[in-house]
TORKOL-4160 file (C-alpha; in steps of 0.2 Angstrom, whole numbers, padded with zeros to 4 digits, m for minus):
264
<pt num="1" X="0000" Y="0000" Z="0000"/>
<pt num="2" X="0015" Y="0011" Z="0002"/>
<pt num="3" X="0019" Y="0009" Z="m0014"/>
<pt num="4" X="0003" Y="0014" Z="m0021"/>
<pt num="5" X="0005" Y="0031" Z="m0011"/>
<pt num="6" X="0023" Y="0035" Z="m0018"/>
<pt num="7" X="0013" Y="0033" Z="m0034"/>
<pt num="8" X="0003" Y="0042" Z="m0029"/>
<pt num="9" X="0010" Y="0059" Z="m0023"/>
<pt num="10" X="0021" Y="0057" Z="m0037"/>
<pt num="11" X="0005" Y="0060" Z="m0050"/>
<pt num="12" X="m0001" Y="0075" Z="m0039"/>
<pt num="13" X="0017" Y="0081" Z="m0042"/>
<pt num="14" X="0018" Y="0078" Z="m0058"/>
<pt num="15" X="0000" Y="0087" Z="m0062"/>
<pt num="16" X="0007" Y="0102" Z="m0049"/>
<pt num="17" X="0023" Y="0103" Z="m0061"/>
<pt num="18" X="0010" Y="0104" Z="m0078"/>
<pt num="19" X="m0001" Y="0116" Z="m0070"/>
<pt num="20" X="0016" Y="0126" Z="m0063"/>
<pt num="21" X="0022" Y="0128" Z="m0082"/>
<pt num="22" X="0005" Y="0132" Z="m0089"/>
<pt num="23" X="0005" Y="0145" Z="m0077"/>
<pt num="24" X="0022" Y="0152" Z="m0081"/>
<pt num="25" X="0019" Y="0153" Z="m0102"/>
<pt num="26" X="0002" Y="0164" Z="m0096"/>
<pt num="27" X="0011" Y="0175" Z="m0084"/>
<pt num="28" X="0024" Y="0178" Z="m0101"/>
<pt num="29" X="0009" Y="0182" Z="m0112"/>
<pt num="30" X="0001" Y="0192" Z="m0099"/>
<pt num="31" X="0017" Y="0204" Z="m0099"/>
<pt num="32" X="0015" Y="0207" Z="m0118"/>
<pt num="33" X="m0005" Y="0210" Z="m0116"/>
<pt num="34" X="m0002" Y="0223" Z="m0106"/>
<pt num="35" X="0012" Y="0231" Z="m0117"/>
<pt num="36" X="m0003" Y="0228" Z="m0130"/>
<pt num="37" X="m0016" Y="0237" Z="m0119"/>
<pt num="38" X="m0003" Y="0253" Z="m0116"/>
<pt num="39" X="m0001" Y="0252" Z="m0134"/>
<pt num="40" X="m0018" Y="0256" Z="m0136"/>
<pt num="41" X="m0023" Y="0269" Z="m0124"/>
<pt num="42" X="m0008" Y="0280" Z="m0130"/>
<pt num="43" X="m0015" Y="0274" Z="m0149"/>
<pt num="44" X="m0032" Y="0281" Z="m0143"/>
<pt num="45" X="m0024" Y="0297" Z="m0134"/>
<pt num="46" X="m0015" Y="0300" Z="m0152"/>
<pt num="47" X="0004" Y="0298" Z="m0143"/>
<pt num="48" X="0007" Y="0289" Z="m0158"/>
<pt num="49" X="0028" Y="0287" Z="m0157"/>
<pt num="50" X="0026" Y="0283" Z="m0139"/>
<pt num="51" X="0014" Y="0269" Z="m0145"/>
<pt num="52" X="0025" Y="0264" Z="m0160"/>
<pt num="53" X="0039" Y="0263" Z="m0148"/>
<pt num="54" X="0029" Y="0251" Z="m0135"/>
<pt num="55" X="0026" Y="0238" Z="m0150"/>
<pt num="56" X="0045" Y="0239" Z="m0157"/>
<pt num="57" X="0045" Y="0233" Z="m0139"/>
<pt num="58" X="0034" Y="0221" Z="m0140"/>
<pt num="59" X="0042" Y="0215" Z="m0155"/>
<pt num="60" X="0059" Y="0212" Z="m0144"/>
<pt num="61" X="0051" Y="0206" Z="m0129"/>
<pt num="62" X="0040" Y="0192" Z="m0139"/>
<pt num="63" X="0055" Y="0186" Z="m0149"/>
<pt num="64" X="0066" Y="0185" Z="m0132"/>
<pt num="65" X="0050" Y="0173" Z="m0126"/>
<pt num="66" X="0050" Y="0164" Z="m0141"/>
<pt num="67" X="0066" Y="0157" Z="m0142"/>
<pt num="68" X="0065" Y="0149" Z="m0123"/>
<pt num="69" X="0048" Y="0145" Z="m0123"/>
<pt num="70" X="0036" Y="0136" Z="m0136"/>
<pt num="71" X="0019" Y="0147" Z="m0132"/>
<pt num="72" X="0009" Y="0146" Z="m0149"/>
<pt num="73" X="0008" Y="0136" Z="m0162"/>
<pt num="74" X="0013" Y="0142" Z="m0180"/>
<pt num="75" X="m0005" Y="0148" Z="m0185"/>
<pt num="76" X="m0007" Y="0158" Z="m0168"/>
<pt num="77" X="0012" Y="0166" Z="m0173"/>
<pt num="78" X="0007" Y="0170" Z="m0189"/>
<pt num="79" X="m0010" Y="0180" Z="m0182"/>
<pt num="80" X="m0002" Y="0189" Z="m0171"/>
<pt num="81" X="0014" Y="0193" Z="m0182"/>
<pt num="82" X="0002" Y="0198" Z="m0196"/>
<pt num="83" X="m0008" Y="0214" Z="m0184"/>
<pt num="84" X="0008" Y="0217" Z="m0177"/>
<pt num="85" X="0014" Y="0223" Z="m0194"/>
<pt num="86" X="m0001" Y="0230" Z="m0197"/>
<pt num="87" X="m0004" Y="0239" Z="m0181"/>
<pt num="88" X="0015" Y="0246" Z="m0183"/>
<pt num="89" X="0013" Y="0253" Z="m0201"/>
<pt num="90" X="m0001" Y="0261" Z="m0195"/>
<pt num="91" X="0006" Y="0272" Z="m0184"/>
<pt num="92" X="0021" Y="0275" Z="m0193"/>
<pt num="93" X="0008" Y="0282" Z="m0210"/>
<pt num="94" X="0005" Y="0301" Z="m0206"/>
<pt num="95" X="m0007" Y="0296" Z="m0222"/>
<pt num="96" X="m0019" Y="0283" Z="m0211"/>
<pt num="97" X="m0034" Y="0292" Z="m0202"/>
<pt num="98" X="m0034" Y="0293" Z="m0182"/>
<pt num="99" X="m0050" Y="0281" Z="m0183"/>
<pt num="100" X="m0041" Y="0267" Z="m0194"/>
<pt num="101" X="m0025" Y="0270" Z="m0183"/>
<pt num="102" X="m0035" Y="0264" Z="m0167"/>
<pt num="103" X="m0044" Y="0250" Z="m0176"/>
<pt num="104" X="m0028" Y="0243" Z="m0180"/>
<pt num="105" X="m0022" Y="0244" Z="m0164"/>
<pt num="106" X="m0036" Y="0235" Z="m0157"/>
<pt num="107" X="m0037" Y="0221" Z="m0168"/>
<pt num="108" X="m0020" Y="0218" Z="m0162"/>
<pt num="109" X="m0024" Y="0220" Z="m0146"/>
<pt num="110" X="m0041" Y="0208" Z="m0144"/>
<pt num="111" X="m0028" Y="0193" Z="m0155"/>
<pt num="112" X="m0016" Y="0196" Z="m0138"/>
<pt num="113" X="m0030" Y="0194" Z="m0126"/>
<pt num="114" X="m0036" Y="0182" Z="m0135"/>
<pt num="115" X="m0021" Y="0172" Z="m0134"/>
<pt num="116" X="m0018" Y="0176" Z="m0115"/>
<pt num="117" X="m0036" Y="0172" Z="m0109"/>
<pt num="118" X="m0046" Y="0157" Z="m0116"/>
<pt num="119" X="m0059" Y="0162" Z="m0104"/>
<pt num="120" X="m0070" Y="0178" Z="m0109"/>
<pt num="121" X="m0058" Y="0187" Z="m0121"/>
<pt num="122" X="m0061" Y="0205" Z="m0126"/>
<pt num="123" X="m0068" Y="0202" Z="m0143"/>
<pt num="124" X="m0083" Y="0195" Z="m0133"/>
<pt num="125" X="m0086" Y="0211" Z="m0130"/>
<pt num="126" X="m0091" Y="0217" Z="m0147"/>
<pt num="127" X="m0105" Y="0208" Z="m0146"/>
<pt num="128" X="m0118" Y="0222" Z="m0145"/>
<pt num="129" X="m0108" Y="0234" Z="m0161"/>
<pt num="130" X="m0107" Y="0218" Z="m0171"/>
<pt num="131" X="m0124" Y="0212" Z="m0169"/>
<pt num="132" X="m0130" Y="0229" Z="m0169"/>
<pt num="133" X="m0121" Y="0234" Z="m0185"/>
<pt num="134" X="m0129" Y="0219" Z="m0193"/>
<pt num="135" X="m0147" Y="0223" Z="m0189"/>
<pt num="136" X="m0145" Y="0237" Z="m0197"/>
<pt num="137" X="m0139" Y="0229" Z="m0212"/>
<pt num="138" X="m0155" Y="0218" Z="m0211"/>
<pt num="139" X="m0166" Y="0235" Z="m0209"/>
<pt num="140" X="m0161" Y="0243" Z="m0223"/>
<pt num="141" X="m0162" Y="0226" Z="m0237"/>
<pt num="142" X="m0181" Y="0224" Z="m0230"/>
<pt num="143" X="m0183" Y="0242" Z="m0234"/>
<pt num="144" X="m0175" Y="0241" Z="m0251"/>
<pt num="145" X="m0163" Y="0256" Z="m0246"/>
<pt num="146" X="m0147" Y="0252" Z="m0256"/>
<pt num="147" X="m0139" Y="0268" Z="m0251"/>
<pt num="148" X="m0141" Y="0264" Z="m0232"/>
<pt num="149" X="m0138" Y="0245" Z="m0234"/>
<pt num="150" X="m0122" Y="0248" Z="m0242"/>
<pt num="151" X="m0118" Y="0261" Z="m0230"/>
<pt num="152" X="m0122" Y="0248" Z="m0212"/>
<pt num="153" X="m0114" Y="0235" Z="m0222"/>
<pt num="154" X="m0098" Y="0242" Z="m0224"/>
<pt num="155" X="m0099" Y="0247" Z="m0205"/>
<pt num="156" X="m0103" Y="0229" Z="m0202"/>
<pt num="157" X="m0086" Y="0222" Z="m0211"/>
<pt num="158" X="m0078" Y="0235" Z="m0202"/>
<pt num="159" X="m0083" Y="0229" Z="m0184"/>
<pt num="160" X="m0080" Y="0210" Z="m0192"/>
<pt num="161" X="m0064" Y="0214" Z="m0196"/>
<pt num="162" X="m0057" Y="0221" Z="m0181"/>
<pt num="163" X="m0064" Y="0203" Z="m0171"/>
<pt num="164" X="m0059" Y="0191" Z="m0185"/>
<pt num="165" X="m0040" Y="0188" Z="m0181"/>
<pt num="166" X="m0045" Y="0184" Z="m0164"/>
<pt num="167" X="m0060" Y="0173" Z="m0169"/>
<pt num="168" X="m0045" Y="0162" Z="m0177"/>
<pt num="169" X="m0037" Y="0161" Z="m0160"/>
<pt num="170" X="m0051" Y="0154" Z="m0151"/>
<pt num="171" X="m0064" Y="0147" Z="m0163"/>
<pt num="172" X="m0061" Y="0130" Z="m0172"/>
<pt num="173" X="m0054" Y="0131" Z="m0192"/>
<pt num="174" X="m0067" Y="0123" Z="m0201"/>
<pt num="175" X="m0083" Y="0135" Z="m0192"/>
<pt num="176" X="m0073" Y="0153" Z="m0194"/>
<pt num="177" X="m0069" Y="0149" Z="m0214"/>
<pt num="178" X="m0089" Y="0144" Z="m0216"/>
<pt num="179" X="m0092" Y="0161" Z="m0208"/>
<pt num="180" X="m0079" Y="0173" Z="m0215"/>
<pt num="181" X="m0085" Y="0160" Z="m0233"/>
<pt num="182" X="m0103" Y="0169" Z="m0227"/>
<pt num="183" X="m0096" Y="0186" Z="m0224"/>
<pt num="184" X="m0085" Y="0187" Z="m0241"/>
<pt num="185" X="m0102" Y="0182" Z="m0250"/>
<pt num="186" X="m0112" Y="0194" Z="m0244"/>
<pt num="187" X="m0100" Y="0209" Z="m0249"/>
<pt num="188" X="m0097" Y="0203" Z="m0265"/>
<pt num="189" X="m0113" Y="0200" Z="m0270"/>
<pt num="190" X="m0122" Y="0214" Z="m0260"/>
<pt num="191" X="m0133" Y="0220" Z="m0275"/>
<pt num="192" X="m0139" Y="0204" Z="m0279"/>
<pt num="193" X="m0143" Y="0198" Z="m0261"/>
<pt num="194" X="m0155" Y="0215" Z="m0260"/>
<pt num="195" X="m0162" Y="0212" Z="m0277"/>
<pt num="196" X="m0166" Y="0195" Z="m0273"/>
<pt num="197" X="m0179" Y="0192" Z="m0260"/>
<pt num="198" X="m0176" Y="0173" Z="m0256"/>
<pt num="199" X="m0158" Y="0177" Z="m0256"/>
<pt num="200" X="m0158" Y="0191" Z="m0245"/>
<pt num="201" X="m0168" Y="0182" Z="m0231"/>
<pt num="202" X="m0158" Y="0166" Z="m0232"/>
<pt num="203" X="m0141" Y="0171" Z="m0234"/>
<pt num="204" X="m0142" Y="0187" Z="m0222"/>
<pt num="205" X="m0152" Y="0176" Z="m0208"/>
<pt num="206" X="m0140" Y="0162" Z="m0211"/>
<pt num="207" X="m0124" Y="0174" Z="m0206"/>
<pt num="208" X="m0133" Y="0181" Z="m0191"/>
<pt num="209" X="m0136" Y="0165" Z="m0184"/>
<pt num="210" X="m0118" Y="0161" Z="m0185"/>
<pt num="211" X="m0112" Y="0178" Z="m0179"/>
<pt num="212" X="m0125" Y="0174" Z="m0164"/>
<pt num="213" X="m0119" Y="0155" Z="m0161"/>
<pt num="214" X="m0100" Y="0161" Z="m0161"/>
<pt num="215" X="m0104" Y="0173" Z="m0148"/>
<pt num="216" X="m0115" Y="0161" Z="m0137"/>
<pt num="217" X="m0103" Y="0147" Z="m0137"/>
<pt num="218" X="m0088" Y="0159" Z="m0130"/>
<pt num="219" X="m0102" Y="0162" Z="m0114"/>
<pt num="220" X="m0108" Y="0145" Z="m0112"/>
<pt num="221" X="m0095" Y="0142" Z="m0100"/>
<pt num="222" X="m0092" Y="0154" Z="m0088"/>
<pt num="223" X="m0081" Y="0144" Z="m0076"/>
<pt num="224" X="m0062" Y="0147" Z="m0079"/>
<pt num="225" X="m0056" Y="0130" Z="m0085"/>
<pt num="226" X="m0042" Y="0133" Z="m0073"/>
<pt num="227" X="m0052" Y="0131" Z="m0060"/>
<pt num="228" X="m0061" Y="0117" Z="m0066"/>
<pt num="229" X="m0041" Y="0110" Z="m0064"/>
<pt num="230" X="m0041" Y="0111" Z="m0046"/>
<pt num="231" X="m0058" Y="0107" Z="m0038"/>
<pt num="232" X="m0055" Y="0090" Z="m0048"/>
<pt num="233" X="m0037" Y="0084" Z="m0046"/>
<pt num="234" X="m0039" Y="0090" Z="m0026"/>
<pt num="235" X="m0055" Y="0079" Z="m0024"/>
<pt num="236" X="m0047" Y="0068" Z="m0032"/>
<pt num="237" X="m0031" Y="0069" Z="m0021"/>
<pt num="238" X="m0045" Y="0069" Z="m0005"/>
<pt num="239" X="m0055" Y="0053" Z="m0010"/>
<pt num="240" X="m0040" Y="0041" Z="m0012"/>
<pt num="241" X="m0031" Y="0048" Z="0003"/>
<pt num="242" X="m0048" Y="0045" Z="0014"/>
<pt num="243" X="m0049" Y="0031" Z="0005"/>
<pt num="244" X="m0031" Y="0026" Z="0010"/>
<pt num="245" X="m0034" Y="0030" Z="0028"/>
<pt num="246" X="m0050" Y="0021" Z="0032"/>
<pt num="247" X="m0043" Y="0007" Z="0025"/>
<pt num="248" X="m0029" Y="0006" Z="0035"/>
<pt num="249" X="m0042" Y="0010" Z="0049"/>
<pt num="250" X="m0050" Y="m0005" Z="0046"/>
<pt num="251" X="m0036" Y="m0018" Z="0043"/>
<pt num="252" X="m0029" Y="m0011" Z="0061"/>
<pt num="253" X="m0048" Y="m0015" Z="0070"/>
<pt num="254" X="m0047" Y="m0032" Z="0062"/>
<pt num="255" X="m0029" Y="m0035" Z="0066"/>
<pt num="256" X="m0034" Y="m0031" Z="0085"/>
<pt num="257" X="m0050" Y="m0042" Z="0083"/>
<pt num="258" X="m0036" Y="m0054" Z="0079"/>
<pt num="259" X="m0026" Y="m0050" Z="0093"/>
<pt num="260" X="m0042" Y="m0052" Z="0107"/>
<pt num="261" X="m0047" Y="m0067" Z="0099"/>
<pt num="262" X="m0030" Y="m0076" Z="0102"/>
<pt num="263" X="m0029" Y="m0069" Z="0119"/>
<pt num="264" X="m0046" Y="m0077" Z="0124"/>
């Protein structure tokens, strides 16, 4: 029985160590979110070189990570590294509007969030703007407005755009290319969609559904998995260690049972 203890404690160590390294990779993402997060509040406060010289930064600071710690996975790299550039060139364009600037920034912001926290990430939040953004789309092709509907749809791609990278982090491949598939559809063919009444219902109610089931399944669970983590490998550790000690309990009140009956 011993033996089956040393086992054991050695599994609870072992998990221990798994969950000590997992925590160590999120404390080294959570250092460049919040490079990411100054980033964008100077962004917002138009410091543009101070903001520009916090993602040089960032830029230094991932690579140092990278080469000691395997954090993401080549798709993930290449996401962030792609509105990373992007982020960067607009703040160095004086040609690129103060608006565009801070979208940029953002969407570079929610893909670091979105790699730091699996639980609840920011682009969650867009949520209302993006749904929102979309009615509106849907208001103007029942009204037949082309001028408003092109207008609310080009607000809708906007919002998409700045949430798609991170939707890439955290939503499985083959559900965000049938919704960017849907998206790309619908601007390419935007006249004929509101020309075409079948069209227009089934194509624009089949993207709202999937814009609407993307944000529900990111709030189905609202327990940090972490968590989750420690209420079961503790229990666990609890039951077999009660377990371990009632049986010993009782294999020392037999032995004793034993021991009277021998004496009598």
């Amino acid at each position: 029985m011993k033996t089956k203890l040393i086992i054991l404690l050695c599994s609870f160590l072992f998990l221990f160590a798994g969950k000590t390294v997992a925590q160590t990779n999120t404390s080294s993402l959570s250092n460049l979110n919040n490079l990411s997060d100054e980033a964008l509040q100077l962004t917002k406060n138009g410091r543009y070189a101070e903001a520009k010289q916090l993602l040089e930064k960032f830029s230094k600071e991932f690579t140092e990570i990278t080469l000691s710690k395997n954090l993401l996975t080549m798709d993930e790299l290449r996401i962030l590294t792609v509105t990373h550039d992007e982020a960067l060139q607009s703040l160095t364009k004086a040609s690129v509007q103060a608006e565009d600037k801070i979208d940029a920034v953002t969407t570079f912001r929610l893909v670091i969030d979105a790699l730091n926290s699996k639980y609840q990430p920011m682009w969650t939040e867009m949520r209302e703007p993006v749904m929102t953004s979309f009615a509106e789309v849907k208001k103007a092709a029942k009204k037949g407005d082309s001028q408003t509907y092109n207008l609310k749809l080009n607000d809708f791609l906007k919002e998409y755009s700045m949430i798609q990278p991170s939707l890439k982090v955290d939503i499985p491949t083959e559900q965000i290319q049938k919704l960017d598939a849907e998206v790309a559809f619908i601007d390419q063919y935007r006249s004929n969609i509101l020309n075409d009444k079948t069209h227009k219902n089934k194509e624009l109610n089949a993207l709202q559904d999937n814009l609407q089931h993307v944000f529900d399944q990111m709030s189905e669970d609202e327990t940090d998995p972490s968590l989750w983590w420690v209420i079961i490998s503790t229990g666990s550790i609890i039951i077999l260690t009660l377990s371990y000690v009632g049986w010993r309990k009782y294999k020392g009140q037999k032995e004793d049972k034993q021991q009277i009956g021998h004496n009598d």
